[in-house]
C-alpha positions, 0 to 999 in steps of 0.5 A: 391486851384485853380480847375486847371484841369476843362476845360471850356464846350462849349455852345452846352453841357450847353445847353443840360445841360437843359433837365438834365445830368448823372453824375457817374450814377446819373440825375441831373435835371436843375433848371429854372432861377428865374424870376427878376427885371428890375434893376436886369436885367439892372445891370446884364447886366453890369456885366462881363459874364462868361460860368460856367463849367457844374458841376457847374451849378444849378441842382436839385439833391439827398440830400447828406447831411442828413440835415432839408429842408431849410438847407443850407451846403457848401461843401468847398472842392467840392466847391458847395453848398446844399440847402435841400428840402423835400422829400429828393431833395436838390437844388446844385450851383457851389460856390467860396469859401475862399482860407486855409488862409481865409476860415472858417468852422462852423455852422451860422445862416441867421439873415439879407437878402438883394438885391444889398447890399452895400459893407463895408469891414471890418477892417481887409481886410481893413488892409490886402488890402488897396485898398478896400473901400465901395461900394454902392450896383449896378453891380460895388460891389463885394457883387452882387445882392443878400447877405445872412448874417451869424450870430453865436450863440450868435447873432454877425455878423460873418462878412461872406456872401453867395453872388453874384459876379462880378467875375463869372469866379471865381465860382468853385475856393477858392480865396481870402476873406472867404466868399461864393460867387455864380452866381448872377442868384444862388444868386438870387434864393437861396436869393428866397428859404431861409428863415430868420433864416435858418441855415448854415453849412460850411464844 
């Protein structure tokens, strides 16, 4: 499901957006972007740029979710995702999730981080997209600057990231592939905050 009814916000309100903003009664307070490298900002820059509608910018918020601090929880149908704080705060990022045919829900364990990952599709997105073919890591791959790798139980790769993206305009939409994607600026300071082990719940 595409969020077909979101009007994009002028530059004036985003900005405004950084003292904080009420929404249904509730202050949201905008997070600082995370400090980066020299090749994130020169591979960045290479990126295609996109205003993100204000309800999906990253804000501290009110943790919703109940979870342990260091929890991640990815709200599917809100298309955004939680990142738990003590003191019952959590950190909120707007996220593209994975459309009915392809999205997944579950419990998932982070067991492998990396910055500007190489893309190696597996097979059978391969199958379903002949077109797709591995990508060495750099502002043309679809994983972006940050990936996060989800793990299950049993310690088998789920094939399932919390990443970057090269689309930006996309974040706030369920598309294609089943993983999470976010801002690369959100990536990068989720990839800053999570801890190797941390678990994830998709909802």
């Amino acid at each position: 499901m595409v969020w077909s009814g979101i009007k994009r916000v002028p530059r004036p309100l985003l900005i405004a957006a950084s003292v904080g903003i009420a929404v249904a009664g509730c202050t949201y307070k905008s997070v600082p972007d995370p400090a980066i490298s020299a090749r994130d900002a020169e591979w960045m820059a290479q990126m295609p740029k996109a205003d993100v509608d204000l309800q999906f910018e990253r804000y501290l918020v009110d943790d919703p979710t109940g979870e342990t601090p260091g929890t991640i929880v990815v709200d599917q149908k809100k298309k955004l995702l939680y990142y738990v704080l003590p003191d019952g705060k959590a950190i909120r990022y707007g996220v593209a999730v994975g459309d009915e045919a392809y999205g997944w829900t579950g419990e998932a364990t982070i067991k492998r981080k990396a910055e500007w990952p190489n893309w190696n599709p597996p097979a059978e997105m391969v199958k379903r997209w002949p077109h797709v073919r591995p990508t060495q890591g750099g502002p043309n791959n679809p994983l972006g600057a940050r990936a996060l790798y989800l793990y299950d139980a049993n310690g088998r790769d789920t094939l399932y990231r919390i990443h970057g993206t090269n689309e930006p305009e996309k974040i706030g939409r369920a598309v294609s592939s089943g993983c999470i994607r976010m801002r690369n600026v959100d990536a990068i300071d989720l990839y800053n905050r999570v801890e190797m082990g941390a678990r994830v719940i998709v909802k």
